[in-house]
N, C-alpha and C positions, 0 to 999 in steps of 0.2 A: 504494500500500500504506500505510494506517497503523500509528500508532506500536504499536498494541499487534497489531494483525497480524503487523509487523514482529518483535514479541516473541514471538508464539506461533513462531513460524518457529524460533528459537532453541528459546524456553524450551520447547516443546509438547511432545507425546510422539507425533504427526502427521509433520511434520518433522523431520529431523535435523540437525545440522550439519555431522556428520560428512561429508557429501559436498563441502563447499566448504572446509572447513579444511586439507587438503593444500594448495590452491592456494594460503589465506592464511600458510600456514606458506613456502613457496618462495617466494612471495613480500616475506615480511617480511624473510627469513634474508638474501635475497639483495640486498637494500636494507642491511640490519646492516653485509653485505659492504663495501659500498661506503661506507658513510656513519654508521657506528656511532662513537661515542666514542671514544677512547683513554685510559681511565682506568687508574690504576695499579696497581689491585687487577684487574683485568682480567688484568695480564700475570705476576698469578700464581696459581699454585695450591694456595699453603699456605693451612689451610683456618684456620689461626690467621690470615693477614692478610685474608681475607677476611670472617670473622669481625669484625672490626675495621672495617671497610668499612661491614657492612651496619647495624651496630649507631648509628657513626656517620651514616649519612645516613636514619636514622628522624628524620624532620620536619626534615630539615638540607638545605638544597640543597650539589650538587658543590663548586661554589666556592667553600663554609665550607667542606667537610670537609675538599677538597687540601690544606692546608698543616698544618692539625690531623694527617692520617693520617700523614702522611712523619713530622713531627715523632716521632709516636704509637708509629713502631716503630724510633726512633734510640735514645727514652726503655726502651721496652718492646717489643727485637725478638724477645722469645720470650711461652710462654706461662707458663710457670715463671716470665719474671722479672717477669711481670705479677701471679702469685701469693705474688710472695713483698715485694711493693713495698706501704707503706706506702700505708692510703688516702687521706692527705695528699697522697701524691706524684701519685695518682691522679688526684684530684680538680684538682691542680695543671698537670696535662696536660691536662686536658679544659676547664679554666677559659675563661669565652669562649661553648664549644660550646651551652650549654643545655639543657634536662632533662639536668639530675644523676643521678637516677636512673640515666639510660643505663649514665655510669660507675660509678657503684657497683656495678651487676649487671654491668657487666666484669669488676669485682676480684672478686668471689663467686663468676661461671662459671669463673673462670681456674683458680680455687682447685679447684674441686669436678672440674675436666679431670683437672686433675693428679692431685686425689687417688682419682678413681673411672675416668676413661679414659685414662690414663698417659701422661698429657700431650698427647693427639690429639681433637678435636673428634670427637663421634659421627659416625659413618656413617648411624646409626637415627634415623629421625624422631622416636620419640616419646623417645628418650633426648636429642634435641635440644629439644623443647619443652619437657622437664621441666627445663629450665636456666633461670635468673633474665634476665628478660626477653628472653626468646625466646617470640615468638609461631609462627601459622603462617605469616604471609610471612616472614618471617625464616628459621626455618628451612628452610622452601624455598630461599629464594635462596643461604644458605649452601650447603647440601646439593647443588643443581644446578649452582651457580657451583665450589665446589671440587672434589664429588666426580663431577658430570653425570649427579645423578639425577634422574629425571623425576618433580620435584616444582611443580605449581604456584603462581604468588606472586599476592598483590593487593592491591599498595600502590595510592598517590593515583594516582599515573599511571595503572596498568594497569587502574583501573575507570572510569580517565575513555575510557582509549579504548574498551574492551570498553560501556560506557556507550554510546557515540555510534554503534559496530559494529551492536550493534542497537536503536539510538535507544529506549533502556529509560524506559519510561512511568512512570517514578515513581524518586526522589532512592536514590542508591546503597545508602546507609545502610539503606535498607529494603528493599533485593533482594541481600543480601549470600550468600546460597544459591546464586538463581540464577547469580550472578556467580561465584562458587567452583565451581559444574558450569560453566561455560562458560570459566572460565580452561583447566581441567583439560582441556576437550573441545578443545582448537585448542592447547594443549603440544605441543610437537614432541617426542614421546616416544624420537628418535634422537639429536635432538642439543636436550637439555632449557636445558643452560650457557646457550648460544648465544642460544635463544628466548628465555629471559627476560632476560636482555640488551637485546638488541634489541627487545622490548617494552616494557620501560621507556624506551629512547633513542625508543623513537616518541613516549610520550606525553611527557618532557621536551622534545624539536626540533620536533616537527610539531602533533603532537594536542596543544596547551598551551589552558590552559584559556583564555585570549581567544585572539581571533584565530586559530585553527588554521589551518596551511600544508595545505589539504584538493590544494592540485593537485601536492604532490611525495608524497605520504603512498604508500605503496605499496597499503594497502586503498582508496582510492576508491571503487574499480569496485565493492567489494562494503558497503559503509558505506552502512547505512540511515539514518542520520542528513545523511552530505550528501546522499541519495539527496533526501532530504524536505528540503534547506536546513533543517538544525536545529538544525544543528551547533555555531552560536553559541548556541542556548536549554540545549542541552545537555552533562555532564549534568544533570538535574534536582538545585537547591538545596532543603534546608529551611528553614521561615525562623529567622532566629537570633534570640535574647533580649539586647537591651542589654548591653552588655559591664560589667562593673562596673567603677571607677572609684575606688581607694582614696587617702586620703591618709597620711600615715606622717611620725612625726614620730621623727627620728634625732640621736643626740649622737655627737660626736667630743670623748671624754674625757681631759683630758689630768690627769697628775699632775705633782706638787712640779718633777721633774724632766724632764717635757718629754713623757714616753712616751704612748701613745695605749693606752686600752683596747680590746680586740676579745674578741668571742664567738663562738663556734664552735655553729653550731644542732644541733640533734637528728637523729640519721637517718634519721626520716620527713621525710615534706612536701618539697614542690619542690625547694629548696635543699638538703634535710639532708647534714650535715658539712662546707657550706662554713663561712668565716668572717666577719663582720659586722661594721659600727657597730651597736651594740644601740638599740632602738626599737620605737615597735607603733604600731599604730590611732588616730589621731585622733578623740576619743568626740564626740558632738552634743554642741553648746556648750561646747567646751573646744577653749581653745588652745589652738598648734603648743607655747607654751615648756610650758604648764601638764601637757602633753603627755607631752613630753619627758620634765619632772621626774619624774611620774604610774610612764608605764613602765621605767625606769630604776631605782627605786626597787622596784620590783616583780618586776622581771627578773633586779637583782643585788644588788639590799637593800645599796646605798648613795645617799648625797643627793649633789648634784650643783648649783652654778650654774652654770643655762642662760646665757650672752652672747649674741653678735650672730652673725647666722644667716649660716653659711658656703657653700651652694649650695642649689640645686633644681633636682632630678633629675626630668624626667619616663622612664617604661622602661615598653613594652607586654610581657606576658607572653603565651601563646597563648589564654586565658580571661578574662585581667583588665588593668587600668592601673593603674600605681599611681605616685604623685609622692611624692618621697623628700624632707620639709624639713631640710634637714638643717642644725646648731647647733652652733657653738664650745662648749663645755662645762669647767666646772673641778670637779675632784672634790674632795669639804667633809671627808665623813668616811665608817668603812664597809670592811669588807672585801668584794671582788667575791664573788661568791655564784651558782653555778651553779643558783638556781633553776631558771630558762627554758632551760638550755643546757645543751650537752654540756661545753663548756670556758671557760675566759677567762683573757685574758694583758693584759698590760701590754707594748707592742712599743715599738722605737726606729721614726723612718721610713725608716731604713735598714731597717730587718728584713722591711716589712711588704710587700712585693712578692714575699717566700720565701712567704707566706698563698695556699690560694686561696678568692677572693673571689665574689663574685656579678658578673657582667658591669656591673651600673647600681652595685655600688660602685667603679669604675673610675674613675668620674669624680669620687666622694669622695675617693679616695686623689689623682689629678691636683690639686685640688684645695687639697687639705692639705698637698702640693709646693711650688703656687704660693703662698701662705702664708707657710709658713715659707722663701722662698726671698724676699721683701718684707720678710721683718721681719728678714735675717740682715745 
């Protein structure tokens, strides 16, 4: 059988699948049984902690989010006291995790629970999608995971296996339809929690994108993909564009007295609301110091001497690189200036571990530790 035979089998209006997915649903459930995960949102059913869960492991593997989650409902074990907590404190939990985003549409869902569904996660789909970063997998997996309704999901996993199930002749991204009818056609519509579960623990342990364990998988027997050895071609990639590659030129400001300046970015864009060394873009033919001075002056409309250059930071994001040069700095003259920013402080380096920061300035702040712990 070929790949796109294979497909019509599925996708066709000829064929059904309906007649083989009983088998793959007892099948999967019954493997889950034996060999499913033990995750900790698993062993509940407040649809606030699960909630929390699903939100957290959008683009996050397990092993980041365990120690974030626990932490996450010691700091914020309700949903009130999630709405009512500072987005400082927010962002201050989540620091580390990546896409901020995530959390800020925490703080805004928590808010809009309490004041429009009294304090309980919908039950309704489409009152769960119209919440701040809530898609349709998401709200599926909330929705079947706390209340076991027969919603289907299709994160990374669930279209890599559904992908290789029926060895799908063309990269996911561009059969995202068929894959939403085929998730929904093989849901165990009795026991929904369960199936998506355990469809996602297939594609994290068995069906991983190298190497897939195809002789423990409990679909084998009906997997067109190892049926045709394919299963390592598949699923189909698109090809990617060069990743881009920024450089960035960053001060650590210190005044009369010792304190460091920090800025607080704007609500949009990747980072928005965390807090900074202030800095920008490296222009063609302009120096790291020239740099420096350039956005600094620009950013907070005061002048500054650049000194000798205190680390470099390289830190991948999920679309770009960027290298962080970053420079001892003394401030001339100038009052800080919220141009560029939401906020700006002047901090002791005791204070500035209560900030939350961006992950890659982690090693700025270590940094300016070791430092001033040389020169004390």
């Amino acid at each position: 059988m070929s790949v796109s035979q294979a497909s019509a089998l599925v996708f066709g209006e000829a064929v059904s699948l309906d007649d083989v997915a009983p088998v793959l649903r007892q099948a999967l459930l019954a493997w889950y049984g034996e060999q499913g995960r033990d995750l900790p949102w698993r062993r509940s059913r407040d649809p606030y902690a699960i909630w929390i869960s699903e939100i957290m492991l959008q683009q996050t593997q397990v092993k980041t989010v365990l120690p974030y989650y626990q932490r996450w409902l010691e700091i914020f074990p309700t949903v009130e006291q999630l709405a009512k907590a500072e987005q400082q404190s927010v962002l201050k939990a989540w620091e580390g995790l990546g896409y901020y985003a995530r959390a800020r549409n925490l703080h805004k869902t928590a808010q809009l629970i309490v004041e429009q569904h009294d304090g309980v996660f919908p039950t309704g789909f489409e009152d769960a999608i119209a919440l701040p970063g809530i898609g349709r997998t998401t709200a599926g997996g909330i929705l079947s995971a706390a209340y076991n309704l027969p919603l289907a999901i299709l994160d990374g996993n669930v279209k890599r296996v559904l992908a290789r199930l029926v060895a799908l002749p063309k990269p996911p991204a561009k059969a995202m339809n068929e894959l939403w009818q085929l998730s929904e056609q093989i849901l165990d519509p009795q026991q929904p929690r369960d199936f998506n579960q355990a469809i996602m623990d297939l594609g994290a342990t068995l069906c991983t994108r190298h190497r897939p364990s195809c002789l423990l998988c409990p679909w084998q027997d009906y997997c067109t993909a190892y049926r045709q050895n394919l299963q390592s071609e598949l699923p189909m990639s698109e090809a990617k564009a060069p990743v881009p590659h920024k450089q960035i030129g960053v001060a650590v400001i210190y005044d009369n007295s010792g304190r460091i300046l920090i800025d607080r970015r704007k609500q949009e864009g990747l980072l928005g609301g965390l807090w900074e060394f202030p800095g920008g873009k490296i222009e063609p033919d302009e120096t790291v110091e020239d740099c420096v001075k350039r956005e600094i002056k620009e950013e907070l409309g005061i002048e500054i001497v650049v000194n000798d250059r205190l680390i470099t930071v390289n830190h991948a994001y999920s679309h770009f690189k960027v290298t962080l040069n970053v420079f001892n700095c003394t401030h001339i003259s100038g009052e800080p200036q919220t141009i560029e920013c939401d906020e700006v402080k002047w901090v002791t380096l005791d204070e500035i571990d209560s900030y939350p920061f961006p992950k890659a300035n982690g090693q700025i702040i270590d940094a300016i530790k070791e430092r001033a712990l040389s020169q004390s």
